[in-house]
C-alpha positions as CSV (number, residue, x, y, z in Angstrom):
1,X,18.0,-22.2,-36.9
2,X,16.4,-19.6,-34.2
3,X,18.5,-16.9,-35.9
4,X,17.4,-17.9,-39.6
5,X,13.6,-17.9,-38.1
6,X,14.2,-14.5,-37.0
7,X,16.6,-12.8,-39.5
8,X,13.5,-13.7,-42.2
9,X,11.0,-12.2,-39.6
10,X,13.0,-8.9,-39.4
11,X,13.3,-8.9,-42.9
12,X,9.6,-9.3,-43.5
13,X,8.3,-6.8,-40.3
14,X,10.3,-3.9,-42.7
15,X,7.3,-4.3,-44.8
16,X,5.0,-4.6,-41.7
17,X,4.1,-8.4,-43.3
18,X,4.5,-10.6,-40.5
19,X,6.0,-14.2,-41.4
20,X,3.7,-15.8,-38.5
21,X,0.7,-14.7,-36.9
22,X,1.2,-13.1,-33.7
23,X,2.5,-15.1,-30.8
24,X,3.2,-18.3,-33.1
25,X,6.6,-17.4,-33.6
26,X,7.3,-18.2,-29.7
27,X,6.2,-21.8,-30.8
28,X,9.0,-21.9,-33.7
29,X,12.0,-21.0,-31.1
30,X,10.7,-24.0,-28.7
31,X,11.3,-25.9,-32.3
32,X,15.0,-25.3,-31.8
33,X,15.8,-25.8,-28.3
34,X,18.3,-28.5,-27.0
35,X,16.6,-30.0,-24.5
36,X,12.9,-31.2,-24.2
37,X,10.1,-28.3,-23.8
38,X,7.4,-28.8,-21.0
39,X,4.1,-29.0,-21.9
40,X,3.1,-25.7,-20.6
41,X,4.9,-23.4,-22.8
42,X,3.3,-24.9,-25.7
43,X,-0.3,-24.4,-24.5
44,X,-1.9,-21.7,-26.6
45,X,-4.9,-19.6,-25.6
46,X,-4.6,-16.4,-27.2
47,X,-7.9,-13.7,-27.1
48,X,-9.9,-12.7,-29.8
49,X,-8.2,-10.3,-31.5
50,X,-10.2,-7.3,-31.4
51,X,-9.0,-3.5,-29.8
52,X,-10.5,-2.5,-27.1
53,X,-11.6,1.1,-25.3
54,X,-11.6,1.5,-21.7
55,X,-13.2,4.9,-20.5
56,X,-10.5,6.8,-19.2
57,X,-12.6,8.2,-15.6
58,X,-11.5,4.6,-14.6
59,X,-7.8,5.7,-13.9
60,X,-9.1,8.7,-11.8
61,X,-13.0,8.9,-10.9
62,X,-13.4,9.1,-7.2
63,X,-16.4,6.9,-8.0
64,X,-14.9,4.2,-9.4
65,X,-12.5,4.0,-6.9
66,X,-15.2,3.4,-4.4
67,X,-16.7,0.6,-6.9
68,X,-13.1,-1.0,-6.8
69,X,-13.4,-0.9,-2.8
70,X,-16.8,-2.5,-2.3
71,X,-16.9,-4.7,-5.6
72,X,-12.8,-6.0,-5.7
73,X,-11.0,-5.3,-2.4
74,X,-14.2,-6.5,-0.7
75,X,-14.6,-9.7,-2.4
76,X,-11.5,-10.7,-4.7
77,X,-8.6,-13.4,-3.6
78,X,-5.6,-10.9,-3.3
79,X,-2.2,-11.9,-2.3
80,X,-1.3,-10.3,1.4
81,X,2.2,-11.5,1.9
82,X,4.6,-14.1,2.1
83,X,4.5,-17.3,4.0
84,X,8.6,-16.4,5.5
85,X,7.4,-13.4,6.1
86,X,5.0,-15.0,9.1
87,X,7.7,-17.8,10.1
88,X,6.9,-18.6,13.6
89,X,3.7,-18.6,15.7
90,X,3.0,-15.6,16.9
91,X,4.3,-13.9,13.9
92,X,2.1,-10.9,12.5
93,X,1.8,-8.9,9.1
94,X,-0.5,-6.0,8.4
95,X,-2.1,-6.0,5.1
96,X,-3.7,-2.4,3.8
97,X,-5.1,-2.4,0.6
98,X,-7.4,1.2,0.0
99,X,-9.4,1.7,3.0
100,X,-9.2,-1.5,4.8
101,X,-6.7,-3.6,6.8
102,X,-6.3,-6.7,7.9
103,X,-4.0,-9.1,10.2
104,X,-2.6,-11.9,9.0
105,X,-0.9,-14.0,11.8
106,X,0.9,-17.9,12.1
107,X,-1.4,-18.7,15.0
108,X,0.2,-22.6,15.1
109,X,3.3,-24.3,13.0
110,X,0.9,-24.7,10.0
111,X,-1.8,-22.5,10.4
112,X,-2.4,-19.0,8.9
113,X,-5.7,-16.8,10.1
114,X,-6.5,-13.5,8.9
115,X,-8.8,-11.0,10.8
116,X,-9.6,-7.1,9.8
117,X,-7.2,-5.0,11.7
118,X,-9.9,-3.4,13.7
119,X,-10.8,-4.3,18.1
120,X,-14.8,-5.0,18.6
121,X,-15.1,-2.5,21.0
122,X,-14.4,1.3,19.6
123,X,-12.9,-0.2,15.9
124,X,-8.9,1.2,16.8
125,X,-6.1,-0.7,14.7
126,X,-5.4,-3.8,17.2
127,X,-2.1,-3.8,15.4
128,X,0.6,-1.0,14.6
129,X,2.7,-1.9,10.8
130,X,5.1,-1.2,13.6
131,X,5.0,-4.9,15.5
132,X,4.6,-6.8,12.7
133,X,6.9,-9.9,12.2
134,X,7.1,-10.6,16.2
135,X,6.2,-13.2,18.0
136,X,2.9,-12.0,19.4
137,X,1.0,-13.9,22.0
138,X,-2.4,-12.2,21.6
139,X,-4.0,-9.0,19.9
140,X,-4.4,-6.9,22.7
141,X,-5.5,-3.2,21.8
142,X,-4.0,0.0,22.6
143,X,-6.8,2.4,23.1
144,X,-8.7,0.6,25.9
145,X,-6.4,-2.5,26.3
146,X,-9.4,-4.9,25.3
147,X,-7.4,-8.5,24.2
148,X,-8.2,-11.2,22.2
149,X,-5.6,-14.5,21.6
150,X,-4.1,-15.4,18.4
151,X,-6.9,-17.9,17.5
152,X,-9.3,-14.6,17.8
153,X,-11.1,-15.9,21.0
154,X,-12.2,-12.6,23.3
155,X,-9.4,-13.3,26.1
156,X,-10.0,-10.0,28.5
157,X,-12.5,-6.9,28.9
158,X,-11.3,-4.3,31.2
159,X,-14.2,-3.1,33.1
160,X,-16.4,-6.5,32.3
161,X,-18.7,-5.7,35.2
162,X,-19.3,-2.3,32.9
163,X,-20.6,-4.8,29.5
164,X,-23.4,-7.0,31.1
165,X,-24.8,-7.9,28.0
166,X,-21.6,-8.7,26.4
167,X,-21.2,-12.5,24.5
168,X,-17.5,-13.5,24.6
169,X,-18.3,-15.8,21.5
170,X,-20.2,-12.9,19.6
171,X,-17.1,-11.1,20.2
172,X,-14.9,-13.4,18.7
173,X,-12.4,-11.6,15.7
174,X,-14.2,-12.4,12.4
175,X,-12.0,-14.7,10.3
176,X,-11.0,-13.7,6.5
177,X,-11.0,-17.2,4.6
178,X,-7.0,-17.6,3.5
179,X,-5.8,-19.0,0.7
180,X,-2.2,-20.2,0.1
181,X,-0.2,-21.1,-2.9
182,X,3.6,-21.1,-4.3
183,X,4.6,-19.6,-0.4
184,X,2.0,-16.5,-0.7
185,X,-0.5,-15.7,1.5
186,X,-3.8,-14.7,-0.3
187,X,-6.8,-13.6,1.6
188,X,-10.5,-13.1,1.0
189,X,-12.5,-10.8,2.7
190,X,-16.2,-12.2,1.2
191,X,-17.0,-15.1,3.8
192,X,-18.6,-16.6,0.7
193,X,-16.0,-16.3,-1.9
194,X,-15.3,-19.4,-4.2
195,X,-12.7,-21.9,-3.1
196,X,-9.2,-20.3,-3.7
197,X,-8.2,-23.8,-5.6
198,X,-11.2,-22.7,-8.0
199,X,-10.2,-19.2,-8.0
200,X,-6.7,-19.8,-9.6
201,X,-7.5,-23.0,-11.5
202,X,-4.4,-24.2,-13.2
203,X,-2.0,-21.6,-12.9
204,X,0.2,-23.7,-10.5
205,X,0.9,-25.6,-13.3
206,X,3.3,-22.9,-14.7
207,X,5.4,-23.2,-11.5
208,X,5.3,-27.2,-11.0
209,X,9.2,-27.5,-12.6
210,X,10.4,-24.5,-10.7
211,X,8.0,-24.1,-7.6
212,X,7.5,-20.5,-5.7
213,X,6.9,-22.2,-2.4
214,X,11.3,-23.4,-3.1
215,X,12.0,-19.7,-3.0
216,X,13.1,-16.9,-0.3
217,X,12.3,-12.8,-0.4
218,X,15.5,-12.0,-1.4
219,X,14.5,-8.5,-1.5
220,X,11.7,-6.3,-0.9
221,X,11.1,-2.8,-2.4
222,X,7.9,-0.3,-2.2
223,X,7.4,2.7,-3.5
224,X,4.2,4.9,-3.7
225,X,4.0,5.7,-7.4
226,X,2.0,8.4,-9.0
227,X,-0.3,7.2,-11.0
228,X,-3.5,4.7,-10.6
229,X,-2.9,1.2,-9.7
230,X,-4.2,-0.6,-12.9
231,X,-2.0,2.2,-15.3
232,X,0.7,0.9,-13.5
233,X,0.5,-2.5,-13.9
234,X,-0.5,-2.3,-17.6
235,X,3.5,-1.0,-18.0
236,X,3.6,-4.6,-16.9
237,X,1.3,-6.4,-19.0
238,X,2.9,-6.2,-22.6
239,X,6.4,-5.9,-24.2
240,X,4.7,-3.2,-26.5
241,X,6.3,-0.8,-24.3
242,X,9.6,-1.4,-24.8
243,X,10.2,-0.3,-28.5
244,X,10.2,3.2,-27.1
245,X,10.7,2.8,-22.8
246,X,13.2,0.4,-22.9
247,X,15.0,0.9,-26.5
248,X,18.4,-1.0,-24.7
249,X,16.7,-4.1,-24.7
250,X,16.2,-4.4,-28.1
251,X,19.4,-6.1,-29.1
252,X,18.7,-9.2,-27.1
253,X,14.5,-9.2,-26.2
254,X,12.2,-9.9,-29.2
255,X,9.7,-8.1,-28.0
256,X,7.5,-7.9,-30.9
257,X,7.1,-11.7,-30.5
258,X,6.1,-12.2,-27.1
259,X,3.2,-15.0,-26.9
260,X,0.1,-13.7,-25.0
261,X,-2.3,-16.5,-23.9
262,X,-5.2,-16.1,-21.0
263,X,-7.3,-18.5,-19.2
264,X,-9.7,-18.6,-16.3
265,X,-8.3,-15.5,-14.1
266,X,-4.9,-15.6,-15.1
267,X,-3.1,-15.1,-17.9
268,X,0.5,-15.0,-19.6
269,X,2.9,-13.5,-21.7
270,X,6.2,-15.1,-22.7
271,X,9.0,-13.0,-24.0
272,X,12.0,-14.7,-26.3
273,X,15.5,-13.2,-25.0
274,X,18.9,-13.7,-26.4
275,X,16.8,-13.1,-29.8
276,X,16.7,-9.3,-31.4
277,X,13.7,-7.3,-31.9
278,X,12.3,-7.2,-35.1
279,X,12.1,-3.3,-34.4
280,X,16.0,-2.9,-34.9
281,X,17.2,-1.6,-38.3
282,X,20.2,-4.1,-38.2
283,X,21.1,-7.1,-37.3
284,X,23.1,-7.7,-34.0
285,X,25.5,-10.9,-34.2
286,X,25.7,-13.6,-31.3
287,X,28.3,-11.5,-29.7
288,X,26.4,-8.3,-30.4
289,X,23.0,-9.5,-28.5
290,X,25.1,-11.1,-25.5
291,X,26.8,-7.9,-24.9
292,X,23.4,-6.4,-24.7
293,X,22.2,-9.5,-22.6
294,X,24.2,-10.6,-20.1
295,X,24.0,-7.3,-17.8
296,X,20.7,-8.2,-17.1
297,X,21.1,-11.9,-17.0
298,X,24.5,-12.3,-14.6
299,X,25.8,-9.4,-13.8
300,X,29.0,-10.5,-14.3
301,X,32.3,-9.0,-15.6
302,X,33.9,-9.1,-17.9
303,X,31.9,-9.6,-21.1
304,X,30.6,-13.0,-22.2
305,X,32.3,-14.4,-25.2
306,X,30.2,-16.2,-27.1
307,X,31.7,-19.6,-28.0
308,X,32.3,-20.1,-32.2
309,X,29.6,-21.8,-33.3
310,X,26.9,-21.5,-30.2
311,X,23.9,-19.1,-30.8
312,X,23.8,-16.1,-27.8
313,X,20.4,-17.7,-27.1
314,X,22.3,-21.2,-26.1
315,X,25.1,-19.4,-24.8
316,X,23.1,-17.7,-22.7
317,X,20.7,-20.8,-21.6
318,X,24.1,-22.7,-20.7
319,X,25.2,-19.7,-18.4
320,X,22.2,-19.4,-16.6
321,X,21.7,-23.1,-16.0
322,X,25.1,-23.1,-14.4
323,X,24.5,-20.4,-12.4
324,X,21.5,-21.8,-10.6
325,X,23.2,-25.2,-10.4
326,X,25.4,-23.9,-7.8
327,X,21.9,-23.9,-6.0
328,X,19.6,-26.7,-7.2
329,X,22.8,-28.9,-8.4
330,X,22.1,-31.3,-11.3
331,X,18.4,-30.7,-11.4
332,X,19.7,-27.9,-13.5
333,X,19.7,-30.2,-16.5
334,X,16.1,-30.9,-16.6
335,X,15.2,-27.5,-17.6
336,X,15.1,-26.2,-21.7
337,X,16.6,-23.0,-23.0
338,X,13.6,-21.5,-22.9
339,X,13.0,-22.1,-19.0
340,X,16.9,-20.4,-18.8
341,X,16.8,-18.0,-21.2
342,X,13.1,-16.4,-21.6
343,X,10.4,-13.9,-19.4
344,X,7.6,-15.5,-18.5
345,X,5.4,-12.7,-16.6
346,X,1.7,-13.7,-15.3
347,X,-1.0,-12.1,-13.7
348,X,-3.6,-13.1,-11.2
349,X,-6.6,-10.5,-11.2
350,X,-6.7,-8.4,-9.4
351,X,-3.0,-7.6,-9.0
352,X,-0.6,-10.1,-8.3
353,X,2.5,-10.5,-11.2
354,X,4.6,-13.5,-10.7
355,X,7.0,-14.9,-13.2
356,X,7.5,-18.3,-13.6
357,X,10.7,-20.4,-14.7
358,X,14.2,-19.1,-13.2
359,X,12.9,-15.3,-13.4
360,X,13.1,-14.1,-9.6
361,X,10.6,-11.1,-9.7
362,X,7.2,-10.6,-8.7
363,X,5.1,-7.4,-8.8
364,X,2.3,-6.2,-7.1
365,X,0.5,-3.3,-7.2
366,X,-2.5,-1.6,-4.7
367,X,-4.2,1.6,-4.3
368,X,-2.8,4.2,-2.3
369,X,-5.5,4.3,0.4
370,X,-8.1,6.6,-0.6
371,X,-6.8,8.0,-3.7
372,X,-7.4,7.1,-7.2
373,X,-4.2,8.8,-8.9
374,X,-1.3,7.0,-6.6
375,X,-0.5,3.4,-6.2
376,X,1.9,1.5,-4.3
377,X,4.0,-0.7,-6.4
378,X,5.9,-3.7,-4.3
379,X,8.9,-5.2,-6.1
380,X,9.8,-8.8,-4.8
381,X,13.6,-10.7,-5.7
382,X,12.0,-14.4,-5.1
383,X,15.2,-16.4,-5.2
384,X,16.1,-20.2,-4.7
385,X,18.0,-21.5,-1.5
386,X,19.9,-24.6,-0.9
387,X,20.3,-25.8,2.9
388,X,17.9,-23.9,5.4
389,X,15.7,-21.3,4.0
390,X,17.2,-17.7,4.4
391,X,15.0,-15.2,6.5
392,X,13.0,-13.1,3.9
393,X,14.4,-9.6,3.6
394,X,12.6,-6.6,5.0
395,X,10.4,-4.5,2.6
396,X,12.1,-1.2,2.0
397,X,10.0,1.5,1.8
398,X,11.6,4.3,-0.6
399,X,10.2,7.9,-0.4
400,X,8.6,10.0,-2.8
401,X,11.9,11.5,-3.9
402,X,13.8,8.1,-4.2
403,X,13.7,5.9,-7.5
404,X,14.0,2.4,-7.6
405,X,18.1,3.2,-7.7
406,X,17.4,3.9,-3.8
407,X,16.3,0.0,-4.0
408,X,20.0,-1.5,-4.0
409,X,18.7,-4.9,-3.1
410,X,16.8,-5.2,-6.4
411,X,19.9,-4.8,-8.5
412,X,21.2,-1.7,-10.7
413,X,19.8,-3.1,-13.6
414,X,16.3,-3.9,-12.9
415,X,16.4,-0.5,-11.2
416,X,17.7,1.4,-13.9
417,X,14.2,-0.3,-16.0
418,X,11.9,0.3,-13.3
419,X,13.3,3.7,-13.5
420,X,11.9,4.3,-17.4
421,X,8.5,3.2,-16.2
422,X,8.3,5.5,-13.3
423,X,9.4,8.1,-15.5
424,X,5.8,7.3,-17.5
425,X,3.8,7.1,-14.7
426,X,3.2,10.7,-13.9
427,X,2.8,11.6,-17.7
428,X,0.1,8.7,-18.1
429,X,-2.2,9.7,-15.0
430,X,-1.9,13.6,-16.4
431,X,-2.6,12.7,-20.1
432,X,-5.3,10.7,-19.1
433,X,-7.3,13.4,-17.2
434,X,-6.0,15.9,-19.9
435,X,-7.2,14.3,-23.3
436,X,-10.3,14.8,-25.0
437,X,-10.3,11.5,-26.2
438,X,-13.0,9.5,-23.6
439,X,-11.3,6.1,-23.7
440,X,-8.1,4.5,-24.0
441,X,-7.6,2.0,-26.7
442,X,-5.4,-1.5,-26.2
443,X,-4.8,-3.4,-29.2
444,X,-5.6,-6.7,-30.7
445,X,-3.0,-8.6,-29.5
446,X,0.2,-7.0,-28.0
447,X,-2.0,-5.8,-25.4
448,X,-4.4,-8.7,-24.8
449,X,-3.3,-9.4,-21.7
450,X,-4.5,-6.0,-20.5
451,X,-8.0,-6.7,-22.0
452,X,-8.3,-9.4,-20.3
453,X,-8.0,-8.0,-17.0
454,X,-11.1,-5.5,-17.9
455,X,-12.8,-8.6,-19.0
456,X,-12.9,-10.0,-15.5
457,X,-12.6,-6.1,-14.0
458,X,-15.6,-5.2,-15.5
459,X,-17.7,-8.2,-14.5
460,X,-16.4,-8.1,-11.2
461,X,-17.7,-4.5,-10.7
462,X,-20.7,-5.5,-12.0
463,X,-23.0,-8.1,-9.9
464,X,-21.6,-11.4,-11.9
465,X,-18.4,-11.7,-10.2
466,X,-17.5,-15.2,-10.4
467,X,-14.7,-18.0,-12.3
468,X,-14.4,-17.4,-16.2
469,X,-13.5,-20.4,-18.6
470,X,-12.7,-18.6,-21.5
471,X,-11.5,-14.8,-21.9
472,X,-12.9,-13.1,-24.3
């Protein structure tokens, strides 16, 4: 029945006449799964449909940049790092994000503290990216060898007959408020931000069925990429893109039906796989769109055959529930084709990407310290465990000449479609400063997601920061 649904919506989209409207037809697949949908994937809460201009001095204004720092970085919940990453006490991760940094530490078994990376007496970096991950017993500073314990108590002043008027409590390490959810570490540098719970609403109920927190850093790539922060996230934002970026995928991703829905600070976009784009000029058979599919799926060899009389979207549901059953065992039967089968991709202003189900990824993306036309893009491989949890892999930096190939951990094939958005990035950041044009425009619905991270963007730059119940 999928296939019918979608051979008539091909049929129609020739004529540009679309046999739903946008982002039902995600609802009409659920229709024909085999097992029992959750509840989640058939909430709804698309935007108002409406284009949208950003002014394009956003992606490259000095200015704005500086906004970003004191209005965003300053005050917004932002994810730092990984709870594995910080395993024992004593352990120690460096956070930068623009011009600041901060230390976030395991100071007892279940206790995470965050402090700006900065000693009280001259401001030098009390820790070096170098001695992160060790089991530190204090933060004692290079420069002038002032030392303060992990719970950011003032524990020794060389020289203290030379600071009479010092106060050992006024010189305690201010404390960034720390939020945690699905094994992440968020942090807050405003001492009077919002509850983090409030911040992120109901977004962990997305993850209940397959939680984050059940997962391990498989792998860890960074890269410095050459364009601004929020163009490079937008690549990840919509499946607009990847009639043209990603042409391969059309056999086996319906892009043009991907369900956008936002709420509070989050929002979502769901994209149908084993299911052809309406965008092709033919139709691929079952065999035809798991040939296409199961590369990126499995990574196995040889290829799938599809069984007679099973859709490729089944098929392909039934692989991938056996595969993580080798994991999770007979839990695997709980979850619907959709949960095995589709891309469901979130994001978390400011800049967190994680997607839900049995998808392993998670993206991330942060200004390049001072400058507005790089950004550094981390790629996380979040995968399940059975028995003791695996230690979480070292990030791997890759160099300005390296592409996401270089990142071997992630996989050939995720590479190879990083790859076609790193091509863009570059092109984006030049076109924007070239053009005439004074704003970019994101449409009505395919890019929705993107507007509304501007929605909240823009009120967070101006003074009305705060939760929002409904996107606009």
């Amino acid at each position: 029945m999928t296939i019918e649904i979608e051979q008539d919506r091909m049929e129609l989209l020739k004529y540009q006449a679309p046999a739903f409207d946008p982002g039902t037809f995600y609802q009409h697949v659920l229709d024909t799964d085999t097992r029992e949908v959750p509840e989640t994937l058939r909430r709804q809460n698309p935007l108002t449909q409406r284009t949208e201009d950003v002014p394009v001095e956003t992606y490259f204004s000095p200015e704005v940049h500086q906004q970003e720092v004191e209005r965003i970085w300053k005050r917004a919940w932002q994810m730092a790092c990984r709870e594995e990453e910080i395993p024992e006490v004593g352990d120690t991760l460096v956070y930068n994000i623009a011009t600041l940094s901060f230390i976030v530490a395991r100071v007892a078994p279940d206790v995470i503290k965050a402090y700006p990376n900065a000693c009280l007496h001259r401001g030098r970096k009390l820790v070096d990216e170098a001695t992160c991950a060790t089991r530190l017993r204090e933060f004692k500073c290079a420069f002038h060898g002032f030392t303060w314990n992990l719970e950011g108590d003032l524990a020794l002043v060389p020289a203290a007959w030379d600071f009479p008027d010092l106060d050992p409590e006024g010189w305690h390490l201010p404390e960034v408020v720390v939020g945690r959810w699905g094994g992440f570490v968020f942090i807050n540098p405003d001492p009077g931000a919002e509850p983090f719970e409030d911040y992120i609403g109901d977004l962990p109920d997305h993850f209940r069925r397959a939680p984050l927190e059940d997962r391990y850093i498989a792998a860890h790539v960074a890269k410095i990429v050459p364009c601004n922060w929020k163009a490079a996230q937008e690549a990840f934002m919509e499946s607009f893109h990847v009639i043209t970026t990603h042409p391969q995928l059309l056999p086996q991703s319906s892009n043009f039906d991907a369900q956008y829905d936002a709420w509070g600070n989050y929002s979502r976009a769901i994209s149908p796989n084993f299911l052809p784009s309406a965008f092709l000029s033919w139709f691929p058979t079952d065999q035809e769109i798991m040939d296409a599919s199961v590369d990126r799926r499995l990574d196995v060899e040889p290829a799938v055959v599809v069984p007679e009389g099973v859709s490729a979207r089944e098929h392909g549901a039934h692989m991938a529930r056996e595969a993580v059953r080798k994991v999770i065992g007979d839990e695997a039967d709980k979850f619907c084709d959709a949960e095995m089968a589709d891309s469901f991709y979130f994001t978390l202003f400011p800049n967190i990407h994680p997607w839900a189900a049995f998808n392993r990824l998670t993206f991330r993306f942060r200004p390049n310290g001072n400058d507005p036309n790089t950004a550094i893009q981390d790629v996380y491989i979040l995968s399940p465990f059975s028995g003791e949890r695996p230690p979480a892999a070292k990030v791997h930096w890759l160099t300005a000449e390296e592409d996401f190939t270089a990142g071997f951990e992630i996989g050939g094939y995720l590479a190879r479609i990083l790859n076609q958005d790193l091509f863009n990035m570059p092109k984006v950041q030049e076109g924007l400063k070239a053009t005439q044009k004074q704003t970019v425009t994101f449409s009505k619905y395919q890019e929705s997601k993107i507007r509304h991270f501007y929605t909240l963007y823009d009120a967070w730059l101006s003074e009305d920061a705060g939760v929002f119940s409904a996107p606009r």
